[in-house]
C-alpha positions in Angstrom: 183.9 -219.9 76.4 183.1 -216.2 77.4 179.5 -215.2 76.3 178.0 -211.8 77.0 174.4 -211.1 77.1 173.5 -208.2 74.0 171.1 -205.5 75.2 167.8 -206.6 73.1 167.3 -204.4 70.5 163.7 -203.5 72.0 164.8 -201.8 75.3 165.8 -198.5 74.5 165.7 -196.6 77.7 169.6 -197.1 78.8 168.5 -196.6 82.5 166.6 -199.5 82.4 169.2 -201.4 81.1 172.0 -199.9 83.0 169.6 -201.3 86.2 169.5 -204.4 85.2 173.2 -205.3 84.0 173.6 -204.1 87.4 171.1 -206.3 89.4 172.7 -209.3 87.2 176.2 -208.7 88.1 176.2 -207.5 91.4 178.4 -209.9 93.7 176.0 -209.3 96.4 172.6 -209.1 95.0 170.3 -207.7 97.7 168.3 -204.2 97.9 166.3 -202.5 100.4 163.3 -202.0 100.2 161.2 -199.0 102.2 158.0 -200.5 103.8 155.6 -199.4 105.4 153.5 -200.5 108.8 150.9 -198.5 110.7 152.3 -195.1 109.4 155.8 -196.1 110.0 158.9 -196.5 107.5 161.8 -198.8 107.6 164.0 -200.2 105.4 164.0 -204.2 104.9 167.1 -206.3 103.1 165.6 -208.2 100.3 167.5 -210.6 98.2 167.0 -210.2 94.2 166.1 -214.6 93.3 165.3 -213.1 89.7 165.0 -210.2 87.3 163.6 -210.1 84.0 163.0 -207.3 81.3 161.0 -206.6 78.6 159.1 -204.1 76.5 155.6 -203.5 75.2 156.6 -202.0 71.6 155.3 -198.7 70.6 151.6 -197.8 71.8 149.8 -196.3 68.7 146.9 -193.8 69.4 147.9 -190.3 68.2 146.9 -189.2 65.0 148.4 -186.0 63.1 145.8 -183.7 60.9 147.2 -185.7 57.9 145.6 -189.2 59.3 148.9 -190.4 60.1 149.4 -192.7 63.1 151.8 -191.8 65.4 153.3 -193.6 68.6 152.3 -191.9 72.0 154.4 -194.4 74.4 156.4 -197.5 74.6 156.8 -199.1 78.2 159.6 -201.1 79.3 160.1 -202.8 82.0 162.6 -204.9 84.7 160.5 -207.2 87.1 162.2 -208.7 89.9 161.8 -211.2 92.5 162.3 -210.3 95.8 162.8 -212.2 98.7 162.4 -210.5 102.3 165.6 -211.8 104.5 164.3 -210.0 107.8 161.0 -211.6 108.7 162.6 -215.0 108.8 159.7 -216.3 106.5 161.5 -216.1 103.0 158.6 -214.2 101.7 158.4 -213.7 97.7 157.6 -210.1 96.5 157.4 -208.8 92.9 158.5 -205.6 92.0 157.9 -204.4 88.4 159.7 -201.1 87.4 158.4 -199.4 84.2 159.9 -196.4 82.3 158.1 -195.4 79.6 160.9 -195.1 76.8 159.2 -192.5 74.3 159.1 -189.3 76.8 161.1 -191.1 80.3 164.5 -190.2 81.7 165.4 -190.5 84.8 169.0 -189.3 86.1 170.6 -192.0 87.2 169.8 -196.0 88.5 169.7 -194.8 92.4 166.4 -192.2 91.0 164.7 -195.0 89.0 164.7 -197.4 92.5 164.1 -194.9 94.6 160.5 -194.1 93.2 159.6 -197.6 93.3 160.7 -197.5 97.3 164.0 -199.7 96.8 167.4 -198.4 96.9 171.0 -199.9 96.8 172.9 -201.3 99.8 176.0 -200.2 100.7 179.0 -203.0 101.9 178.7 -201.6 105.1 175.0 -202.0 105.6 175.7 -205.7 104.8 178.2 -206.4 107.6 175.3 -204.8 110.4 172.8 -207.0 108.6 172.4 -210.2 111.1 174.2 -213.6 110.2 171.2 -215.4 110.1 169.9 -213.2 107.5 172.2 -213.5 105.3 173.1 -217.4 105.5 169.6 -218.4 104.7 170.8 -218.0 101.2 174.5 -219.3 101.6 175.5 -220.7 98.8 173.2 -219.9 96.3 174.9 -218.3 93.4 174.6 -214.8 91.5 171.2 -214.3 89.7 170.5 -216.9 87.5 170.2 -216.5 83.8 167.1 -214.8 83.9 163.7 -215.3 81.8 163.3 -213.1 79.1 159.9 -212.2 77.7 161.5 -210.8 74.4 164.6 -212.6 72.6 167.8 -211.8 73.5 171.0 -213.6 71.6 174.1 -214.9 74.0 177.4 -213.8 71.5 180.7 -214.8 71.5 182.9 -212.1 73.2 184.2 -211.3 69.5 181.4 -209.6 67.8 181.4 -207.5 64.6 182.8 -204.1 65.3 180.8 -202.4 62.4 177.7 -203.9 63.3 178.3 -202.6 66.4 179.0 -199.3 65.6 175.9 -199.5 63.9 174.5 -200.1 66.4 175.7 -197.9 69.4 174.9 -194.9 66.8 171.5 -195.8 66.0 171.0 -196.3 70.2 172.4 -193.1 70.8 170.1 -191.6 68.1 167.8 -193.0 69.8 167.8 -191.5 73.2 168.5 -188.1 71.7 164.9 -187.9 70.3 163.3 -189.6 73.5 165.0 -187.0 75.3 163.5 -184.4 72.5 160.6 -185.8 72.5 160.4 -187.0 68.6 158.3 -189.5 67.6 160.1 -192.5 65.6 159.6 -196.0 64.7 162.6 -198.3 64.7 163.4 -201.9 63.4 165.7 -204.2 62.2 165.1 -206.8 59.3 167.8 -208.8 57.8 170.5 -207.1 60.0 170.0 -204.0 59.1 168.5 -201.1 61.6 166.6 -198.6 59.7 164.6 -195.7 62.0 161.5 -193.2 61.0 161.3 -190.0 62.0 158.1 -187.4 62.9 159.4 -183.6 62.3 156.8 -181.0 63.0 156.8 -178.5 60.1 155.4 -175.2 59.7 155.1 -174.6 55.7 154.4 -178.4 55.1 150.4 -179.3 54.0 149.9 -181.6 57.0 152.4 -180.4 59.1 154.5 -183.4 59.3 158.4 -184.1 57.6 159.0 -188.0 57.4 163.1 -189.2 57.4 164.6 -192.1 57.8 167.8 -193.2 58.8 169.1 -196.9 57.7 172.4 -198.1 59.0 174.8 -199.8 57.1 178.5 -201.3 58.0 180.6 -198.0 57.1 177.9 -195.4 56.9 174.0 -194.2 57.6 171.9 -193.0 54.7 169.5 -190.1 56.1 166.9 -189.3 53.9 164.1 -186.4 54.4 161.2 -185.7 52.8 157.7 -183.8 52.2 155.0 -186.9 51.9 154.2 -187.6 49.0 150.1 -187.1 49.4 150.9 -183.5 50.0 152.2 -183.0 46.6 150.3 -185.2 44.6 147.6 -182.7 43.6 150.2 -180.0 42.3 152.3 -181.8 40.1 151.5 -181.8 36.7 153.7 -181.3 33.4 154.7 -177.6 33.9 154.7 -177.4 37.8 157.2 -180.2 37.6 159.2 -179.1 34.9 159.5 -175.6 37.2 160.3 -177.8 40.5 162.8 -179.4 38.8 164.5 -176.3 37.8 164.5 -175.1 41.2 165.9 -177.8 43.0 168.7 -178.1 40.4 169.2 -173.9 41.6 169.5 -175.3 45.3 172.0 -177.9 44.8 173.8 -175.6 42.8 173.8 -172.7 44.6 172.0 -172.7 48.2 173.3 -176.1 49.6 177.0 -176.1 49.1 176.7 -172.5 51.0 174.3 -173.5 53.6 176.0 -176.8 54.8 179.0 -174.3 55.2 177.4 -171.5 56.7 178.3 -170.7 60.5 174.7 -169.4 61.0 173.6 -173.1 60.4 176.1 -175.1 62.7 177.7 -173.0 64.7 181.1 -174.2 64.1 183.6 -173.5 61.1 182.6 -175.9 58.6 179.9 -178.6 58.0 181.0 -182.2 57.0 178.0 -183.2 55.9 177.2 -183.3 52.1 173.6 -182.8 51.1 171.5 -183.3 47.9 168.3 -182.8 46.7 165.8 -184.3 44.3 162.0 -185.1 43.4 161.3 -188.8 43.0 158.3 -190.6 43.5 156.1 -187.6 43.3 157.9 -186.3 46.9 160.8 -184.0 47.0 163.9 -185.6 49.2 167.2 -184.4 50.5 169.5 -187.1 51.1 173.2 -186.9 52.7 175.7 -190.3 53.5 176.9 -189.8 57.4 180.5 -192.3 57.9 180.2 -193.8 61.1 184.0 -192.4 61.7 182.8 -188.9 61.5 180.0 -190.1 63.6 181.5 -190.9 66.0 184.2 -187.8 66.4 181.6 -185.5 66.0 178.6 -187.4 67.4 176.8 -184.1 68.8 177.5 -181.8 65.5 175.9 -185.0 63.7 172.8 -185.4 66.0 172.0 -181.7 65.6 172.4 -181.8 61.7 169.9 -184.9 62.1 167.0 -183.5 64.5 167.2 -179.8 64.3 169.4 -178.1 61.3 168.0 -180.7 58.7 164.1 -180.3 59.7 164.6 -176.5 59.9 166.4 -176.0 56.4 163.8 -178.8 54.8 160.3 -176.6 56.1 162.0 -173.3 55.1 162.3 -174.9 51.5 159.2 -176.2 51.9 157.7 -173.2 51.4 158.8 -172.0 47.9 158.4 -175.5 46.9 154.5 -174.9 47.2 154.5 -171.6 45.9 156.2 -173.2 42.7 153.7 -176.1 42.5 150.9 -173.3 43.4 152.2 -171.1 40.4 152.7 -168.5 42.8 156.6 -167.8 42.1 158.7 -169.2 39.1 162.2 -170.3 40.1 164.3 -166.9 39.3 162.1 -165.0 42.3 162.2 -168.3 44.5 165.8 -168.4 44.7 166.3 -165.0 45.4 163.7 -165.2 48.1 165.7 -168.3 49.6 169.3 -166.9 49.7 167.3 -163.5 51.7 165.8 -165.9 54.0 168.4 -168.2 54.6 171.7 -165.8 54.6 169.6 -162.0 55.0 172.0 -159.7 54.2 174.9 -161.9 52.8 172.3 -163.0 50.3 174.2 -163.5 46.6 172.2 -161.3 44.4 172.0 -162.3 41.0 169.6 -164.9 38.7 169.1 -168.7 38.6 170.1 -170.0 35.3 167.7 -171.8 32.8 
């Protein structure tokens, strides 16, 4: 039977994991390592007798002006076992390479060994390498199955191809707000991955926009929204009667023509269908993302997630206080959006009752 390993749904760094697949399946699993003695440098042929990786979960420490936690780090690691072939004394040495997932990225597999001192060896470098060297581990076969410190399942090659499409979009996600540096938790319970997001906001009381993203077979469901304990003391009777009103103006009339507008995507036409409401005393806009159109327009959809949705929800934000504040009534609040949203091309014109 044909097993593969699955990458562990807690290593999310895909350098670190592209290092080890490599270490596992290389034919020929040695490395150099740079050493140093009395101020000199030269390179010495180890031979990889293990590896194993792991993770430490997200590091909790930073806390917004709301009194939210947030994470500031989450370490993974590959530890290997390394075994010196050139001193002729078989002598163990323990590596452990960490990238710290949250904020991390290095270019490729060569960077990542190269600041721990290690590097790969070429076939060539292999032939020079002296025959006694290399037969003291004749015979031996390819890294064994290695110890994991965190679970890791062993499949069937025939998996589910949703769940894995799941999956790979929820990775890619992922990385994308590593790279970005947004904050986000991520888990999985009963098969399904869900992800929370951290979005810096201008006009929101706190500062902070929450979203979440939960992956299904077919589709994602992203949801984003102002926290509920920064409405909580506006929302009485009236205000919410008012707030109502204005959201049912921009579904009506601001959303169809921003998720369309060039300004906002740069491209022709959005595919992305948004809505908004007020539930649970917190206002949320909410749009199903297919995992075909996903994945044909993965970029388009990663920038609708991290940057046009956060940027269109703080805008909104704004007149959404002023409503609850009694500030503006709904007529002048819609008007004021279309100006700042679409300046000149702004519909003039009132909101209906």
């Amino acid at each position: 039977m044909i097993v593969t390993i699955r990458r562990p749904k807690e290593i999310t760094s895909d350098v670190l994991w592209e290092l080890y697949q490599l270490l596992y399946t290389m034919e020929n699993p040695y490395l150099f390592y740079e050493a140093r003695t009395n101020g000199q440098k030269k390179d010495e042929l180890f031979y990889v007798e293990s590896i194993r990786i792991g993770d430490q979960g997200l590091i909790y420490g930073g806390y917004d002006n709301m009194g939210m936690e947030l994470p500031t780090s989450k370490n993974e690691w590959v530890e290997l076992i390394l075994i010196n072939l050139e001193n002729g004394r078989k002598q163990r040495f323990q590596r452990t390479i960490w990238v710290n997932a949250l904020y991390v990225n290095h270019k490729s597999v060569q960077d990542l060994l190269a600041i721990n001192d290690l590097r790969l060896s070429t076939g060539q470098e292999l032939q020079d390498v002296t025959f006694e060297a290399r037969s003291l581990y004749d015979g031996i076969p390819k890294i064994p199955l290695p110890s994991y410190s965190i679970p890791v399942e062993v499949h069937k090659a025939i998996e589910s191809k949703r769940r894995d499409t799941a999956w790979r979009n929820a990775h890619s996600l992922a990385f994308d707000m590593s790279m970005h540096q947004i904050a986000f938790r991520q888990e999985e319970q009963k098969g399904l991955t869900t992800q929370e997001i951290f979005f810096a906001a201008e006009h929101v009381p706190g500062g902070i926009l929450r979203g979440t993203i939960q992956y299904f077979d077919l589709a994602a469901e992203f949801k984003l929204f102002i926290p509920p304990v920064c409405l909580e003391k506006y929302v009485g009777i009236e205000q919410k009667e008012e707030l109502l009103r204005f959201l049912n103006e921009v579904n009506a009339r601001i959303l169809p023509r921003y998720q369309a507008d060039t300004v906002v995507t740069n491209d022709t036409k959005s595919p992305f269908s948004w809505r908004i409401y007020y539930a649970r005393k917190t206002v949320c806009l909410v749009t199903m993302i297919p995992f075909l159109l996903w994945g044909e327009q993965r970029r388009r959809t990663h920038g609708t997630i991290l940057k046009d949705s956060p940027k269109f929800m703080d805008q909104l934000s704004q007149f959404i206080m002023d409503i609850l504040s009694g500030e503006k009534m709904t007529d002048e609040a819609i008007t004021e959006l279309e100006q700042t949203l679409f300046g000149e091309h702004a519909i003039q014109g009132q909101a209906g009752s």
